[in-house]
RODO-2510 file (C-alpha; in nm, 4 decimals, decimal comma):
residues 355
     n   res          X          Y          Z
     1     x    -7,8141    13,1406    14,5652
     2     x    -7,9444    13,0115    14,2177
     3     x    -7,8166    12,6708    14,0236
     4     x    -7,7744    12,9439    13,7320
     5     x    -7,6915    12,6052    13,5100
     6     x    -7,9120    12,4623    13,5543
     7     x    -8,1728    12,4018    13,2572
     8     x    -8,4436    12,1155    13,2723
     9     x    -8,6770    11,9448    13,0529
    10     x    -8,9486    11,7366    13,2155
    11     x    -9,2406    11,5408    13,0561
    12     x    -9,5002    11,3394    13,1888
    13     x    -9,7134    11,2220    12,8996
    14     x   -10,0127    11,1488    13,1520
    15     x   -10,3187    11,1285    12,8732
    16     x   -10,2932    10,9912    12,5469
    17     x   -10,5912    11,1441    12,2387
    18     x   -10,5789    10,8696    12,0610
    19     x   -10,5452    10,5837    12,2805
    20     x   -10,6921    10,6566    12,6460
    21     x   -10,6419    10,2826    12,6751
    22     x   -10,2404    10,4399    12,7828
    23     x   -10,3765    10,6916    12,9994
    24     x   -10,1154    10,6931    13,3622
    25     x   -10,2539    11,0388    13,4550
    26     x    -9,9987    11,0322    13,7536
    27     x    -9,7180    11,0631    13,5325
    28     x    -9,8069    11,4184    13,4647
    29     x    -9,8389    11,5143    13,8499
    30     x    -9,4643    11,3363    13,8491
    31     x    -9,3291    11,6077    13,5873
    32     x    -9,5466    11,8370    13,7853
    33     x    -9,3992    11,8448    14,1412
    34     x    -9,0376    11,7710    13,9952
    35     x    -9,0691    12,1230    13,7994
    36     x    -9,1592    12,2690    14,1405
    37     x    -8,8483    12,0938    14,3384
    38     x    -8,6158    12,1930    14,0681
    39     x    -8,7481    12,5842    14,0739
    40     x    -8,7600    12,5971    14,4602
    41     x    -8,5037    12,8547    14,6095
    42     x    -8,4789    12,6530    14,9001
    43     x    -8,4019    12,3033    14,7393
    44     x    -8,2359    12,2584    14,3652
    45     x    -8,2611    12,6640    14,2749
    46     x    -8,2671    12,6167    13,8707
    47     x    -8,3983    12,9741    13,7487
    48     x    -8,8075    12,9508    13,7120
    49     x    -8,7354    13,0211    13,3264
    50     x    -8,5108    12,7369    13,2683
    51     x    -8,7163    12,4213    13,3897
    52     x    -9,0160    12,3594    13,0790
    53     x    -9,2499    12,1164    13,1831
    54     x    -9,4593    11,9215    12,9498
    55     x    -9,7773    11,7306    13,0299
    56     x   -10,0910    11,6089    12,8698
    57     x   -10,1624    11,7573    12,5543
    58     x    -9,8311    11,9548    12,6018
    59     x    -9,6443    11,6669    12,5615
    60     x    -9,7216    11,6291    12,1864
    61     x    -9,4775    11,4857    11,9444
    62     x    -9,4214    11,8123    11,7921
    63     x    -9,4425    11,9936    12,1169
    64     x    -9,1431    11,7383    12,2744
    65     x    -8,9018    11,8504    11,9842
    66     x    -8,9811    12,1727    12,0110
    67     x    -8,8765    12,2205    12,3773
    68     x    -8,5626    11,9425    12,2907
    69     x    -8,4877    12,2073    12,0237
    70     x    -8,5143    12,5140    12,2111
    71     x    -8,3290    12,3464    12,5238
    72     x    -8,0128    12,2924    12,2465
    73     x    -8,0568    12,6767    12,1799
    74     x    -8,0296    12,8211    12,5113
    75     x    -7,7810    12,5432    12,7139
    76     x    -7,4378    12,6223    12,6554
    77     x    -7,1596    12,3603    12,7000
    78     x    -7,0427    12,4408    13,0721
    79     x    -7,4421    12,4095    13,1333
    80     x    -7,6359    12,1032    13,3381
    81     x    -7,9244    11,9737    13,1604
    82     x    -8,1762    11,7452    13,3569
    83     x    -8,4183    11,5176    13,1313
    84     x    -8,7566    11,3753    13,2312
    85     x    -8,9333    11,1297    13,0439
    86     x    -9,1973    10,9562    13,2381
    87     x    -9,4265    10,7400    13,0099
    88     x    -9,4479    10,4696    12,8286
    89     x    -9,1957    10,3214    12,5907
    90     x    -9,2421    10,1152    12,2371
    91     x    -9,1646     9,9886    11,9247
    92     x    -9,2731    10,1588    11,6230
    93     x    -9,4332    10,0072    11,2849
    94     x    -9,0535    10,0977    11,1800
    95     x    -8,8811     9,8380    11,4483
    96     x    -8,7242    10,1508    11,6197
    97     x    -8,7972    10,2385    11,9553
    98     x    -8,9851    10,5130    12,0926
    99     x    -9,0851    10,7085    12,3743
   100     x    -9,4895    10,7687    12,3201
   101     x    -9,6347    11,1190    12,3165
   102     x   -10,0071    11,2523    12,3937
   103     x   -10,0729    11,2198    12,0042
   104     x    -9,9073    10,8781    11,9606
   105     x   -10,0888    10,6177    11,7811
   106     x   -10,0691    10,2362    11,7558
   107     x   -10,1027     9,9845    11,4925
   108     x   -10,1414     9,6450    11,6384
   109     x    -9,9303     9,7720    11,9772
   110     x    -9,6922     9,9245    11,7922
   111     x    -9,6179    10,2870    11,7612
   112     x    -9,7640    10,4551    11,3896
   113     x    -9,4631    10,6038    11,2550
   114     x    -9,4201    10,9579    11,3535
   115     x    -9,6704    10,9602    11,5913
   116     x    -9,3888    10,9215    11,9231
   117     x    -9,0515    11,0914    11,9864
   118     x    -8,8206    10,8419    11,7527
   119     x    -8,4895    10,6996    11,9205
   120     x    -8,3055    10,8430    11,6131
   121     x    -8,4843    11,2096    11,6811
   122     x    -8,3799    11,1973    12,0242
   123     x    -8,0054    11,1028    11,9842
   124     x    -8,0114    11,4115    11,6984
   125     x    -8,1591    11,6518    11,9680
   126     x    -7,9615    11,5610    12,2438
   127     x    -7,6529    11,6192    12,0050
   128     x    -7,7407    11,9171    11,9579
   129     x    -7,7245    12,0269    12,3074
   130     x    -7,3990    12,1578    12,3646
   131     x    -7,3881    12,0588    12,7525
   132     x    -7,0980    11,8432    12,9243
   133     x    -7,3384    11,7536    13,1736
   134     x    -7,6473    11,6223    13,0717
   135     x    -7,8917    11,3621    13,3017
   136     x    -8,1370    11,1245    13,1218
   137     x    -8,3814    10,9756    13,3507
   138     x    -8,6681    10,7653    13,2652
   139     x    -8,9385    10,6443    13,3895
   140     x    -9,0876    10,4461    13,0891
   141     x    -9,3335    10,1195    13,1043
   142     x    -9,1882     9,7941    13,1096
   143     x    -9,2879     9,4299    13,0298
   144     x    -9,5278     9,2907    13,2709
   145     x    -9,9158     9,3060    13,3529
   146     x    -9,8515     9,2976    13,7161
   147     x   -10,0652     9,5785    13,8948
   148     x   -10,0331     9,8419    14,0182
   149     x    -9,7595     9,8970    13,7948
   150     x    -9,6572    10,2003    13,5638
   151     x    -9,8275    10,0102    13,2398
   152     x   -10,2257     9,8813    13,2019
   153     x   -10,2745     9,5835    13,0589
   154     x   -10,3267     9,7183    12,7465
   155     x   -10,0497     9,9283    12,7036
   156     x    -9,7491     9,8596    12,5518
   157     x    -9,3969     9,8242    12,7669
   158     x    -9,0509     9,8305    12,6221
   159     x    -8,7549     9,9831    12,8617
   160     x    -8,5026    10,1831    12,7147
   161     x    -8,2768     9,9249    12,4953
   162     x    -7,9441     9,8627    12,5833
   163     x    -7,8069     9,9453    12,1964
   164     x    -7,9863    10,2974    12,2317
   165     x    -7,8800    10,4127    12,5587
   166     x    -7,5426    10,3536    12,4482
   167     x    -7,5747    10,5539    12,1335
   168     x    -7,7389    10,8523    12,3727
   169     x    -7,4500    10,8433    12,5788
   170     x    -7,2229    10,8753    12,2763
   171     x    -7,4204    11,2321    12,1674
   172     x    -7,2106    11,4322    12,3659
   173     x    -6,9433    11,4713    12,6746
   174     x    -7,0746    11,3543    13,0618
   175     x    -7,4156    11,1552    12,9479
   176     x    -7,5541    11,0102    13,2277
   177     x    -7,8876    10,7842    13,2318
   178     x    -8,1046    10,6657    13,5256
   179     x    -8,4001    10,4127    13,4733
   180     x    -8,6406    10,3449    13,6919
   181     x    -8,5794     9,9630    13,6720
   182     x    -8,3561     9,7079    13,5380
   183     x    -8,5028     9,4714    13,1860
   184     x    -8,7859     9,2510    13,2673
   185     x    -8,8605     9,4116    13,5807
   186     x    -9,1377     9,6239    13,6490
   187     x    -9,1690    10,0300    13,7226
   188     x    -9,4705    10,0209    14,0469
   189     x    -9,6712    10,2848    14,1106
   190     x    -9,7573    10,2954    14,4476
   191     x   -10,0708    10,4418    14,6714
   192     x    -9,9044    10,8094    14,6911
   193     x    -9,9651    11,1301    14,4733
   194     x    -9,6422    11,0477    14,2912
   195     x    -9,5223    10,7360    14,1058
   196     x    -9,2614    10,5489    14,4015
   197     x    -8,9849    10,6388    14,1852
   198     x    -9,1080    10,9554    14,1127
   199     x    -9,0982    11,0059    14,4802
   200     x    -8,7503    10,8940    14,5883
   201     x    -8,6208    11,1376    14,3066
   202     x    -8,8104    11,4442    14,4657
   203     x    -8,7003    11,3374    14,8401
   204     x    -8,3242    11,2462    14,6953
   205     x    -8,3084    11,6482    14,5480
   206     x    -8,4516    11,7424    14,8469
   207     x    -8,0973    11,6315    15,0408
   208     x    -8,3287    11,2949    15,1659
   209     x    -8,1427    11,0153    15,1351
   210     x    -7,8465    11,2110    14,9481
   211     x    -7,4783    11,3189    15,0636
   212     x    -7,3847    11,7050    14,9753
   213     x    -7,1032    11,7125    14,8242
   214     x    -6,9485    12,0707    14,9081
   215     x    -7,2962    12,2427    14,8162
   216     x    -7,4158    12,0040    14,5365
   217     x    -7,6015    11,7189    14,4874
   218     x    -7,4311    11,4449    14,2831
   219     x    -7,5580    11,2331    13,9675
   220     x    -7,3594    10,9121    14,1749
   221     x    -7,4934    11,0050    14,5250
   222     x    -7,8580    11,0443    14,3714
   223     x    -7,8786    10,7420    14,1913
   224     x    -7,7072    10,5360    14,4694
   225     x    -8,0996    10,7093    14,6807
   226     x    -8,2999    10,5861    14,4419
   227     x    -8,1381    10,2505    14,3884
   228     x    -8,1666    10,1288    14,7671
   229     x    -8,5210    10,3368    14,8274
   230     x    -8,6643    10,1739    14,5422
   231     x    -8,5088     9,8334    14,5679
   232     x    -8,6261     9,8169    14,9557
   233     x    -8,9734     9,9787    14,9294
   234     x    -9,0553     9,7378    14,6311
   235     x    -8,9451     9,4298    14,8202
   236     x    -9,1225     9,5241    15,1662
   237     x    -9,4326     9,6165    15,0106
   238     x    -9,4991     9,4405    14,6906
   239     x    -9,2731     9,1241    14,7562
   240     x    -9,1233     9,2242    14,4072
   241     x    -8,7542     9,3322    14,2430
   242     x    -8,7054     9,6853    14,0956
   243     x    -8,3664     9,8225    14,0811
   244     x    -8,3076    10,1490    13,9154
   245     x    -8,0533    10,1341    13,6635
   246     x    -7,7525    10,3654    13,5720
   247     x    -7,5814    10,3497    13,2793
   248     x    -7,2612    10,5677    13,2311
   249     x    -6,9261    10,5479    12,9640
   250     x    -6,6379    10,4036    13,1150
   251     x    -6,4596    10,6143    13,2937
   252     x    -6,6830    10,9066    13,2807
   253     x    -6,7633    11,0824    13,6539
   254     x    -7,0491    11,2242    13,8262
   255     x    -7,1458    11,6185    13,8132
   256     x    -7,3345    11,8393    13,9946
   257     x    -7,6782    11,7861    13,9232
   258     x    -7,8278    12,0681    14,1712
   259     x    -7,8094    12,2640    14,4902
   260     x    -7,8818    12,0764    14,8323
   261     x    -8,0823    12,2133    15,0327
   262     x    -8,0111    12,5594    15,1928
   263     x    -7,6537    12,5620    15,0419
   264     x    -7,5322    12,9090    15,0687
   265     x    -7,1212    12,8287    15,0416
   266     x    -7,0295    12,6141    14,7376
   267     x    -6,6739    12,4279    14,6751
   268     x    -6,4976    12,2774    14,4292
   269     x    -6,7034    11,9829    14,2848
   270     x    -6,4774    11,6497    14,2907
   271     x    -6,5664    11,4980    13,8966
   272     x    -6,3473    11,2023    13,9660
   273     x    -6,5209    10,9558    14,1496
   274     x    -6,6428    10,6200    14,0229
   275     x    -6,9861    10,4579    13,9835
   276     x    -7,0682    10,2820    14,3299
   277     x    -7,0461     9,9554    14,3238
   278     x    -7,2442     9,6310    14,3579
   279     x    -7,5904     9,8115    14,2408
   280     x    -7,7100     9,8012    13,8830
   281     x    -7,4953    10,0023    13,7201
   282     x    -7,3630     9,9169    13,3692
   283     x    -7,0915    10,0977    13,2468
   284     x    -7,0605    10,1173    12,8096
   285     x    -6,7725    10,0711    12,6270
   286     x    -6,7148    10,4042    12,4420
   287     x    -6,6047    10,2775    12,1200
   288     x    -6,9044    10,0573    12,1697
   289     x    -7,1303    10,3471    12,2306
   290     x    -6,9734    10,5494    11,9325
   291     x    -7,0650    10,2511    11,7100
   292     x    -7,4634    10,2781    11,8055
   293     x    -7,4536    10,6205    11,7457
   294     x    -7,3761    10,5477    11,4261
   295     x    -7,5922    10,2869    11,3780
   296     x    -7,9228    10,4654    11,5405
   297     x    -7,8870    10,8044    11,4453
   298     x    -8,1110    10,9002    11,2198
   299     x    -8,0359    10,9460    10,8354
   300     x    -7,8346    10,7671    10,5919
   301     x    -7,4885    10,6514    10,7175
   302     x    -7,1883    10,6094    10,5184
   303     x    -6,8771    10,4955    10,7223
   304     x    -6,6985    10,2117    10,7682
   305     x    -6,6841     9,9772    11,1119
   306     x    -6,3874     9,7561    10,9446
   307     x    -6,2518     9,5944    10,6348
   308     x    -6,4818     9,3723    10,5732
   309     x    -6,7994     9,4812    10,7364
   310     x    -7,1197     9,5959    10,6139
   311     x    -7,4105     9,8003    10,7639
   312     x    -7,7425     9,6958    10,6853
   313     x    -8,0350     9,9397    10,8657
   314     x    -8,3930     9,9854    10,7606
   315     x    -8,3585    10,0101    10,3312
   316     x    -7,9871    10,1585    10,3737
   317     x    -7,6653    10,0197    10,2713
   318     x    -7,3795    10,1752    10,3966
   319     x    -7,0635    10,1565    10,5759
   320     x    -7,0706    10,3415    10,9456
   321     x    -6,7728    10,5637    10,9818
   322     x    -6,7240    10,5388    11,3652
   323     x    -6,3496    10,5868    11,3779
   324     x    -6,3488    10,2122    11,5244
   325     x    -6,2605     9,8953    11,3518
   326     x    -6,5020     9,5683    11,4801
   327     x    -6,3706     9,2276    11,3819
   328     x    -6,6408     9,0766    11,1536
   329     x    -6,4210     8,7030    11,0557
   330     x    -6,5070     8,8883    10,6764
   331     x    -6,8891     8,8573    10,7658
   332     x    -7,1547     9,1308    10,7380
   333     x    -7,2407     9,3584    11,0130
   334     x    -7,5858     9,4502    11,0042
   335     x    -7,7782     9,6018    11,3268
   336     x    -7,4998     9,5224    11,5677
   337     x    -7,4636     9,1309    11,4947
   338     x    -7,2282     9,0161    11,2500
   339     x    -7,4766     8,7499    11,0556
   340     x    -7,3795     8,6195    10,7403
   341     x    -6,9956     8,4564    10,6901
   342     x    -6,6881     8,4585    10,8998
   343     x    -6,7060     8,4449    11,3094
   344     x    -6,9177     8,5944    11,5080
   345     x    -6,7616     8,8208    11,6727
   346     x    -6,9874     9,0224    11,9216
   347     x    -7,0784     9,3580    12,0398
   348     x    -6,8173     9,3939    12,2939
   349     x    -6,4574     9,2993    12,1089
   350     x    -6,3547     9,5612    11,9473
   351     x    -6,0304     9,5263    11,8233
   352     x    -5,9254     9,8810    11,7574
   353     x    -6,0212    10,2055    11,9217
   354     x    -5,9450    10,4637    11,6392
   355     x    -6,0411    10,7895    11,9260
***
């Protein structure tokens, strides 16, 4: 029996041309044995000729929209689509974020502008794919020197922002991220062949750790694995916190994200079930997410966010036409902060939800 919806996209950007500096070869070996778990008739059965994998020089800027491209060509909207990114994650010479590539560059630890896979470039491919079911995980660098952790000392190590994960989640229906660790913590390595949360993913889709859920393995009941492998392993062995993160829309359920293994007899997948609680789990605000869509995507905006309010991004001047209405107090909003007259009002009171 094959996951026939399956399509998958996994890159481990494991050597770097410019900087070797950045160099986590074990990254690619991640994206590596994932691609085999996903492929493997026995375990998550995605067809051989839907799972790309991307490592090394591979994993070029040009050659990461090219496969983001051709992934929004061939997925169709009743589709799965499971994304990889394990690397390291930065701010550009621009002040957007990005997720580095083997030709990135830096200027001063920052990213050289179009040298890295932009946050803007990302939220445009991933609206392009036309899947309702679409997993983000990533397994970027974060702030710390501790060691052995996923960054060297040299490299630089930004998680995913909180204002772009939301505007991901708003690119299309049943977005689901998973991050190897919360802000501020760290993402550790380990002493095996595989990164430790690299690991827990391939045991979790390997029905270790996980609950089948009439044939499938759940985006809920995979994250809920990683959260308390991670969490316990990094505590026993390194005295240390990392909690993988999962970020979700209000309201929004799990999906299938594969076969378990040696499922021959499939039922009716239950959609309806709720993030589990008490982990680290933050749940977005959709009109909040539609706004940093708007505000990160990439080209020049021209909406409105509410009477008064003004959008201020990069050298553009526009008003952000999200179909919500944010109470500025008459102030300007620029880059998610009202800042200059009337109250501040803040991210998360929005006062009208125009759908």
């Amino acid at each position: 029996m094959a996951f026939t919806q399956g399509h998958a996209l996994l890159i481990g950007v494991g050597s770097y041309q410019h900087e070797p500096q950045l160099n986590v070869p074990i990254t690619a070996a991640d994206a590596q044995r994932l691609a085999g778990v996903l492929r493997d008739p026995v375990f998550c059965s995605y067809p051989a000729d839907q799972v790309t994998v991307l490592h090394d020089a591979t994993a070029s800027r040009a050659g990461i929209l090219a496969a983001l491209d051709a992934l929004g060509e061939r997925a169709g909207a009743a589709d799965t689509v499971f994304l990889y990114f394990c690397g390291h994650g930065a701010y550009g010479e621009d002040g957007d974020y990005y997720l580095t590539a083997h030709d990135t560059g830096l200027n001063s630890g920052r990213v050289v502008s179009g040298s890295g896979l932009r946050q803007g470039e990302l939220i445009g491919r991933l609206r392009a794919i036309k899947a309702k079911r679409l997993l983000l995980v990533v397994n970027a660098c974060h702030a710390g020197e501790l060691a052995p952790t996923l960054r060297p000392a040299a490299a630089p190590g930004i998680p995913l922002p909180a204002q772009t994960a939301a505007a991901l989640l708003a690119s299309g229906e049943g977005r689901i991220i998973i991050t190897a660790c919360r802000e501020g913590q760290v993402s550790y390595i380990g002493r095996g062949a595989l990164t430790l949360f690299t690991q827990a993913l391939v045991d979790g889709l390997q029905g270790r750790g996980t609950i089948s859920r009439r044939g499938f393995v759940s985006a809920f009941d995979l994250y809920t694995h990683l959260y308390f492998k991670i969490e316990e392993t990094v505590r026993r062995d390194y005295g240390a916190a990392q909690e993988p993160e999962l970020t979700v829309l209000k309201g929004v359920g799990p999906f299938a994200v594969a076969l378990c293994q040696g499922a021959t007899v499939l039922g009716d997948f239950d959609g309806t079930a709720q993030p589990p609680d008490g982990l680290a789990v933050r749940q977005v605000n959709p009109a909040y997410a539609r706004a940093m869509i708007a505000q990160h995507s990439e080209g020049p905006g021209t909406t409105t966010i509410g009477p008064a309010a003004v959008l201020v991004r990069g050298n553009n001047t526009g008003t952000i036409n999200t179909g919500i209405q944010i109470d500025t107090g008459g102030g300007a909003y620029v880059d998610g902060n009202v800042t200059t007259g009337g109250d501040f009002v803040g991210r998360d009171k929005i006062t009208k939800n125009g759908g």
